[in-house]
C-alpha positions in Angstrom: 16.1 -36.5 -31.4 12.9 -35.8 -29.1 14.7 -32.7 -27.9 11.1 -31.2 -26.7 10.1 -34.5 -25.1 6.7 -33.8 -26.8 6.4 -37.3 -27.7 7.1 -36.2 -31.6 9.5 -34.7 -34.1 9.2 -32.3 -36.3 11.0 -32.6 -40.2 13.8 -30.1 -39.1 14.6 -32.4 -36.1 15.0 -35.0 -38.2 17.4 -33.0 -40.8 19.5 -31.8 -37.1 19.8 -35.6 -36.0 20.2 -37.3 -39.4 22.5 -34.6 -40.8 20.6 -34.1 -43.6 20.8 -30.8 -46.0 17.3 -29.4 -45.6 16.2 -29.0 -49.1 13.5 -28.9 -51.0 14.1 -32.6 -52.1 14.8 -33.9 -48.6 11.9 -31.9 -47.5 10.0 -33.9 -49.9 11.4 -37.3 -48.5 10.5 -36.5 -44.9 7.3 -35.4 -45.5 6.6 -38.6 -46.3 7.0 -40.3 -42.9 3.9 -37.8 -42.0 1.5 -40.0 -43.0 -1.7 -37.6 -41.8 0.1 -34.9 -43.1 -0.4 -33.2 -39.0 2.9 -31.5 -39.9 4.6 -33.5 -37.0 5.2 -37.0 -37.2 4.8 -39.2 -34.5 6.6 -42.5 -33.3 4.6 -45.1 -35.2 5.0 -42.7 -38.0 8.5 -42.4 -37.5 9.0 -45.9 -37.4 7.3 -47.5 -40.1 8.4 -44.9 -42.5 12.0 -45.2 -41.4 11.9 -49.1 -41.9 10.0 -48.2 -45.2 12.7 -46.3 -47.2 15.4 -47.9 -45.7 14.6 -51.5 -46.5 13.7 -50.4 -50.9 15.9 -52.7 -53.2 17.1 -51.6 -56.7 13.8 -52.7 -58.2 11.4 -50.8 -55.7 13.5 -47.2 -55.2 11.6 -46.0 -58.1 8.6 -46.5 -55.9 10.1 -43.8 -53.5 10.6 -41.4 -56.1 7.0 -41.7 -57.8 5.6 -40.8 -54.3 8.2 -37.7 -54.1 7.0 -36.6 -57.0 3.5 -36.9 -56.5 2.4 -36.0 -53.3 -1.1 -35.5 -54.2 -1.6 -39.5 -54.6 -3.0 -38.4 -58.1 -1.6 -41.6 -59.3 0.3 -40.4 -62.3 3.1 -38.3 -63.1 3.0 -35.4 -65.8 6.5 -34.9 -67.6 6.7 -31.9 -65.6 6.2 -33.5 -62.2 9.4 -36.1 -63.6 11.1 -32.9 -64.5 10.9 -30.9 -61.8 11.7 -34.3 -59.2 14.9 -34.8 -61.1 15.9 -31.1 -60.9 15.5 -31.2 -57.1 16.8 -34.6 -56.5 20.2 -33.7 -57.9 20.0 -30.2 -57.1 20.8 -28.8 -60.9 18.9 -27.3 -63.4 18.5 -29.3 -66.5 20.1 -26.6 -68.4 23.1 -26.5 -66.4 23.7 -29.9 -66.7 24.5 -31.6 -69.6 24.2 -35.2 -68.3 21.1 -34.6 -66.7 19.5 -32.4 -70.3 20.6 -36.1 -71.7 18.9 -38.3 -69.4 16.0 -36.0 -69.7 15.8 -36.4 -73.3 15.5 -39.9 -72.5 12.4 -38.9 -70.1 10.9 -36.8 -72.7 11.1 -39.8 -75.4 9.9 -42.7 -73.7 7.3 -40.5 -70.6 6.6 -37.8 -72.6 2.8 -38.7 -71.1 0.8 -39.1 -68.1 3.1 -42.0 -66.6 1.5 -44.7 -64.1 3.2 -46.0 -61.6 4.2 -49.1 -63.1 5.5 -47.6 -66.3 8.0 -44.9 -64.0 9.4 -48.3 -61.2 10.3 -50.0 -64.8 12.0 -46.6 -66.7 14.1 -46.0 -63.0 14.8 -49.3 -63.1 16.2 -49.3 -66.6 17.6 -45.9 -65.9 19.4 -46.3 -62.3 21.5 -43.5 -62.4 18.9 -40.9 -62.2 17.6 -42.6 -58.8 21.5 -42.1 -57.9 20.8 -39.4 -54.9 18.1 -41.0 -53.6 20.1 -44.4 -52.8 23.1 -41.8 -51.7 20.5 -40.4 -49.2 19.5 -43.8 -48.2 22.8 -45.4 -47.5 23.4 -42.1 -45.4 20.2 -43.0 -43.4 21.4 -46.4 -43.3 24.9 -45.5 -41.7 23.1 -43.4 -39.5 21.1 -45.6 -37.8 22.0 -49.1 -36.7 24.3 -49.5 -39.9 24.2 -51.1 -43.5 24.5 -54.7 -42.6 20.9 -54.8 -40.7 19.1 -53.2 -43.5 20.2 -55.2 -46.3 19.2 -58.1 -43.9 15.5 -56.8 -43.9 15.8 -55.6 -47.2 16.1 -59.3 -48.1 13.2 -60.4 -45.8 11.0 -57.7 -46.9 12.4 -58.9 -50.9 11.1 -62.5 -49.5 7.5 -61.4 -49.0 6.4 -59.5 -52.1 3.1 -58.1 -50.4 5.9 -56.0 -48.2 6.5 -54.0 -51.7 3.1 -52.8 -52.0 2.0 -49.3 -52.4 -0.9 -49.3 -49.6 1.8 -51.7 -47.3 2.7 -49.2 -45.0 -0.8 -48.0 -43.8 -1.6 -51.6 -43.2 1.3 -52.2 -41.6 0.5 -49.0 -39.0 -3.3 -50.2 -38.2 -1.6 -53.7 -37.9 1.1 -52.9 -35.2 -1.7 -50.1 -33.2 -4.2 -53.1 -33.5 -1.5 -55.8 -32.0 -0.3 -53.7 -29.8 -3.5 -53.0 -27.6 -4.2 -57.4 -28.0 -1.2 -56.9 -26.5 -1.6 -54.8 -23.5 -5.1 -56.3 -23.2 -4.4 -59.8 -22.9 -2.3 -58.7 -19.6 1.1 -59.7 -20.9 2.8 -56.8 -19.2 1.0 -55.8 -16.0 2.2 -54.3 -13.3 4.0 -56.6 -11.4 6.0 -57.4 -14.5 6.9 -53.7 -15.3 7.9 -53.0 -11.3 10.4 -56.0 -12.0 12.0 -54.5 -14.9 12.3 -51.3 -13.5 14.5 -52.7 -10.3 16.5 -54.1 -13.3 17.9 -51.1 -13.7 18.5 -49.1 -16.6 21.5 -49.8 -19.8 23.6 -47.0 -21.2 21.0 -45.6 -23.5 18.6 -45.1 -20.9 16.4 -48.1 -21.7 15.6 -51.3 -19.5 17.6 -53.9 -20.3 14.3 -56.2 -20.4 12.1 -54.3 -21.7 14.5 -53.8 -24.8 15.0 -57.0 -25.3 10.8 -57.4 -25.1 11.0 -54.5 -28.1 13.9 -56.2 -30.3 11.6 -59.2 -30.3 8.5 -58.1 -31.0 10.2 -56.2 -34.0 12.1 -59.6 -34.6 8.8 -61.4 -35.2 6.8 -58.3 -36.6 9.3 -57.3 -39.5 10.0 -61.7 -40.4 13.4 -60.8 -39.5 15.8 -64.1 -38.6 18.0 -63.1 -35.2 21.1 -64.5 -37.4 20.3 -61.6 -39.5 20.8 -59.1 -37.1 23.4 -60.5 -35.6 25.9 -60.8 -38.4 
């Protein structure tokens, strides 16, 4: 994905290696992952905003879209902002598309205000077909990397823990891996002589010590509450 080795990716990277369309609504999704808006996203960026989107239920994918839509954090959406995020999630024009002009009708009668974020999770949630490409673009992710089974397994752990679903999770969960990972380093639990001895391991077929992957799986393992008979299945 790296294809620089510059240590980060930029969005059209991620379109090349995901095989995403590059439009304006998938632009809107990837932007996302840069959380300091830098205009490239780095790994712990990468990372928790991959595990982010991929592990939304039913109930929380309206969170998703209520971010897409208003990327300015101004914490409510006009019926404009509603409109013009359903135009670009399903790539029609309201007047082109009968079903959507309904379902519209629908956002015009019951959001036809400035909508919190409450208010819009509860309409998607009693309206799921207008979320319908986002989930599309989710499972695709979800295929795409590791595959559906593991997801739904942390979607169900993260489901477990509701302080997972909240809005400001993911920049605590960022200061909480940086933070645990220098306790980490600084507490000496790899040092050198440890990292010499995975190296004459040897490397696997991805290019990654066999040791030191397994080190990464369960740090993740613990990190993420994830049960290893979760992954495994």
């Amino acid at each position: 994905m790296d294809a620089d080795e510059s240590g980060t990716v930029q969005p059209i990277e991620l379109f090349a290696y995901f095989e995403v369309e590059s439009t304006t609504y998938e632009q809107a999704v990837f932007t996302l992952f840069d959380e300091d808006r830098s205009g490239i996203i780095n790994f712990m960026e990468f990372v928790c905003s991959l595990w982010n989107i991929l592990t939304l239920d039913e109930t929380n994918m309206g969170c998703l879209a209520f971010m897409i839509a208003d990327p300015t954090a101004s914490k409510t959406l006009s019926y404009t902002d509603i409109r013009n995020l359903f135009e670009s999630m399903h790539k029609k024009k309201i007047e082109r598309d009968p079903a959507l002009g309904v379902m519209m009708g629908y956002v015009k009668k019951d959001l036809n205000r400035a909508v919190s974020l409450p208010e819009f999770t509860k309409w998607c949630h009693s309206n799921p077909s207008i979320l319908t490409p986002l989930r599309m673009l989710q499972l695709h992710l979800r295929f795409q990397i590791i595959g559906p089974n593991f997801w739904e397994a942390m979607t169900e752990q993260r489901r477990a823990h509701p302080e997972m679903g909240a809005m400001d999770y993911l920049p605590k969960l960022q200061k909480r891996v940086i933070a645990e990972t220098k306790f980490f380093i600084n507490q000496g639990l790899i040092d050198k002589d440890e990292r010499r001895r995975m190296s004459r391991r040897g490397r696997g077929p991805d290019g990654d010590h066999r040791d030191n992957a397994t080190r990464k799986q369960s740090f993740l393992v613990n990190y993420f509450q994830l049960s290893r008979y979760s992954i495994q299945r």
